[in-house]
N, C-alpha and C positions, 0 to 999 in steps of 0.2 A: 638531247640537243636542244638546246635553247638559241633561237634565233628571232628580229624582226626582220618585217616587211614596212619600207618605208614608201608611201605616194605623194606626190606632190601634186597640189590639183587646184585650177581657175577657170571657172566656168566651161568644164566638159563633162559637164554632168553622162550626158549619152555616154560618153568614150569609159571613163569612171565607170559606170553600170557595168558594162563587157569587164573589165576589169576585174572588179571585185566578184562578181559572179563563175570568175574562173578559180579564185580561191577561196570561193567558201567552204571546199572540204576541207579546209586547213585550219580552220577556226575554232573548229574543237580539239587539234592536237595542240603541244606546245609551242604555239607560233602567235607571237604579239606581231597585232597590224594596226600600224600608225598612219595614219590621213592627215598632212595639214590643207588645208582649203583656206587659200591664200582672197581671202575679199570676196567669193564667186557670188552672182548675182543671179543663179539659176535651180536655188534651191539646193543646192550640193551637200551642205553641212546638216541642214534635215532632213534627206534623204538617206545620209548615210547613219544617221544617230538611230533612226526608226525604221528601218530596217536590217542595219547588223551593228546591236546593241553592245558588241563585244570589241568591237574595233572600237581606236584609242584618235578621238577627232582633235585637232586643236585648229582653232578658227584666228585668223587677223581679220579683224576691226577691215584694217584698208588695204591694199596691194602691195605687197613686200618686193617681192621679184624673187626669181628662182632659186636663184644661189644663197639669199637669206632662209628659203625656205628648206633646201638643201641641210643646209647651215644646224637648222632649227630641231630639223627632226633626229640628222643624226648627232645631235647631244643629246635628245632626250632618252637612247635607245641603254638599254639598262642588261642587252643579253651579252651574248661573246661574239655573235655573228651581226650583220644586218645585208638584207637583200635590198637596193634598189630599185622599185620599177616607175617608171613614166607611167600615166594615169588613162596613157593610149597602147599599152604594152603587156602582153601576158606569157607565161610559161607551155609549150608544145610538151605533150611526152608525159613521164612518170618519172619518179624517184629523183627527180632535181634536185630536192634538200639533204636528202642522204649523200647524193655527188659531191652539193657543194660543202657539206662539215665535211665528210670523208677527205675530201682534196685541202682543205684548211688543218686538219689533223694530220694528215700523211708530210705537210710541207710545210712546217713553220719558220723558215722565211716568208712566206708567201703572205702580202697582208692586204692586196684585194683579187679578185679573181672576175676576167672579162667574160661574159658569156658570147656562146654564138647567136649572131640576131639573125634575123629573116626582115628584109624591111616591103611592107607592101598592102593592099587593102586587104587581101585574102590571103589564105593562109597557104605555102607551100605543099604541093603536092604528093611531096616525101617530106621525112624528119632522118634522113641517114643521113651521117657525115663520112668520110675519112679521113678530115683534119685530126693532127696530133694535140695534145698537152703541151704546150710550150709558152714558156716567158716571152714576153711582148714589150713594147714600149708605152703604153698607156691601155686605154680602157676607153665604152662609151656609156654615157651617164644613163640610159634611157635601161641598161639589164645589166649590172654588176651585183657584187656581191663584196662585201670586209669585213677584216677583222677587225675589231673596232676598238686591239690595243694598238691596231697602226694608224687607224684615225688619230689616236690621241698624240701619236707621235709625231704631229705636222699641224701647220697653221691650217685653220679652219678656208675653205673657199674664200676667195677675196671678191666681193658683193659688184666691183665697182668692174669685175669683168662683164655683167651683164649675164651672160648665158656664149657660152663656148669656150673650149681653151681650156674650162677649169681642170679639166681634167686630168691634163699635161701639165699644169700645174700640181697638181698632189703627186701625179708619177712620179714628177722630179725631185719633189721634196721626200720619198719614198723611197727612190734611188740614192737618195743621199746620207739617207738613212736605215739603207742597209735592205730595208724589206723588197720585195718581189711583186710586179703585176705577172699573172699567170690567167692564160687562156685556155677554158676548158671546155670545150666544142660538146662534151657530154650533155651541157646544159643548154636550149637551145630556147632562145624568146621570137616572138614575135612583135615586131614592130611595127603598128597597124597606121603604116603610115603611106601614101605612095608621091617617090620623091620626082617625080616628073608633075605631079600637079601642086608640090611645094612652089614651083619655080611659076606658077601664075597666080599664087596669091600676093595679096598686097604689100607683103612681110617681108617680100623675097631679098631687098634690098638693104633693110634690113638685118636679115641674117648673112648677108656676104657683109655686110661691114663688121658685124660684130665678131665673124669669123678670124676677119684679117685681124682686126684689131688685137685679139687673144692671145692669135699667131706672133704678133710680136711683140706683146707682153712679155710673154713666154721666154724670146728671142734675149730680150735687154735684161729681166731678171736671173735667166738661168744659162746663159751658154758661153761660153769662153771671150774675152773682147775681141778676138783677134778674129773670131768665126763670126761676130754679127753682120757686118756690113755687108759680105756674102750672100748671109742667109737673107738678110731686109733689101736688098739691092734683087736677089733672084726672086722673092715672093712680088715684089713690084713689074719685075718682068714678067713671069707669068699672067700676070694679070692683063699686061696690054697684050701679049701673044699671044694669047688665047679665046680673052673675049673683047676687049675697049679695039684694039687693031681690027677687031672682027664685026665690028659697030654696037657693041652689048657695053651700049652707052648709060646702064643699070651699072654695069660692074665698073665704070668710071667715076660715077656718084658716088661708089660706097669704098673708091678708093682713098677718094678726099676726103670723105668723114673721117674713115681708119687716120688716116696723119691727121685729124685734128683732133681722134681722142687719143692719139700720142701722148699728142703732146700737153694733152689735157691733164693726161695722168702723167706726167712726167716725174713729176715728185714721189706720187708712191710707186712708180716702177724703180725708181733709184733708191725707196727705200727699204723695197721689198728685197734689192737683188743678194742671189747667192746662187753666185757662180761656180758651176760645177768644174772641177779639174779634170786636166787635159785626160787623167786615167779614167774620169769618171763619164766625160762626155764621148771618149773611144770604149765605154763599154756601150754606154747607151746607143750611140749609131751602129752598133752592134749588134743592136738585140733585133728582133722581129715586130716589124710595123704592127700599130694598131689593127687590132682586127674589124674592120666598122661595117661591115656587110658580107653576110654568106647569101649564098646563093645554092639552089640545089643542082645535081647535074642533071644534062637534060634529058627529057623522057627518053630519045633515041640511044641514049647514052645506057640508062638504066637497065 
């Protein structure tokens, strides 16, 4: 089996370290691991050249942004597979690479594969699941895995989403194109992140705008005319229902960005669009929600 491991990384050098140090026993088998180190200014790209001389670094000059990075690395990827992890993200367990070609080889439709995340500073208590193998409606950027003759079979990340949404973005264009997201709970990441003190960093606003925004990228590109104003009309209510009506006067800020990078991209949302048919978009509301967070049961349970 020939596979990479693709990182994308900006100044987290700390985070990076735990990282690569969870795959170095992989570095002698057949596993190419790719780093781009998008500008970092903490030492990242000589850190990792001079200490694992075998991993494949490519450096920018100045600050890309994700999705070009994304972009970047998986065209360089030369195997049949590619893993994606975040640069704050590692593998729980054993024999994940054997699962993941295994399930690539047994299902060829199948042309990316979602893993189960764990998202939190520490690690889960257990690594059991009882979720099944089942086809989904998208994936999360942070632990996938592709086949990377389904990459070729769809437009490359579009740069100008920022970060969110791409995702559901390539699902779509993947669904249309015949291939399968499939989730396989066998393979289980850790996401060493904790999303209750997301929401007091600076950024927080940030990423709710960039969120919406993706959200209805998505909406105007891919989904029947007749179901947008629905879907845009209920995503805006949610928003006051939940938090601006509730005085989470952050998620009113990052309402009014959302419609003005609307209408920002207005152009290339009308000229990206390709709208799914009516058969296509009743399979997809059909399928099984993105799987974006596992959780283990709880100890009283076990």
């Amino acid at each position: 089996m020939e596979i990479s491991i693709l990182i994308a990384t900006r100044n987290r050098l700390h985070e990076l370290k735990k990282t690569l140090a969870t795959l170095s026993k992989l570095m002698d088998k057949k596993v190419t691991i790719i780093v781009c180190d998008d500008a970092s200014e903490d030492g990242t790209y000589c850190y990792v050249t001079d200490k694992y001389p075998n991993i494949h670094v490519v450096q920018n000059e100045v600050n890309k942004g994700y999705l070009f990075n994304r972009n970047l690395l998986m065209n360089l990827v030369k195997t049949e597979y590619a893993i994606i992890l975040d640069d704050d993200a590692n593998f729980l367990g054993n024999g994940y690479l054997s699962a993941i070609a295994d399930h690539f080889e047994k299902k060829p439709s199948c042309g990316v594969i979602a893993f189960r995340i764990f998202w939190g500073a520490e690690k889960p208590y257990c690594y059991a699941s009882d979720e099944i193998t089942q086809r989904v409606q998208s994936y999360v950027g942070c632990g996938h895995a592709w086949r990377m003759k389904a990459w070729h079979d769809i437009p490359d990340y579009q740069e100008w989403y920022r970060f969110y949404g791409e995702e559901e973005f390539a699902s779509l264009h993947l669904l249309k194109k015949q291939w399968k997201v499939e989730y396989l709970p066998e393979v289980l990441i850790h996401h060493r992140v904790s999303n209750k003190g997301r929401k007091l960093e600076n950024d927080y606003v940030e990423r709710m705008r960039r969120s919406l925004s993706a959200g209805w990228y998505n909406y105007l590109i891919f989904y029947p005319a007749n179901n947008i104003p629905k879907r845009f009309l209920g995503s805006i209510w949610s928003q006051l229902r939940r938090k601006i009506l509730k005085g989470n006067f952050s998620a009113l800020k990052s309402l009014l960005l959302s419609c003005l990078d609307m209408l920002r991209n207005l152009r290339r949302i009308l000229k990206q669009r390709k709208a799914l048919t009516k058969e296509e978009f009743r399979k997809y509301s059909e399928l099984a929600k993105t799987k974006i967070y596992w959780n283990p049961p709880s100890k009283s349970s076990s």
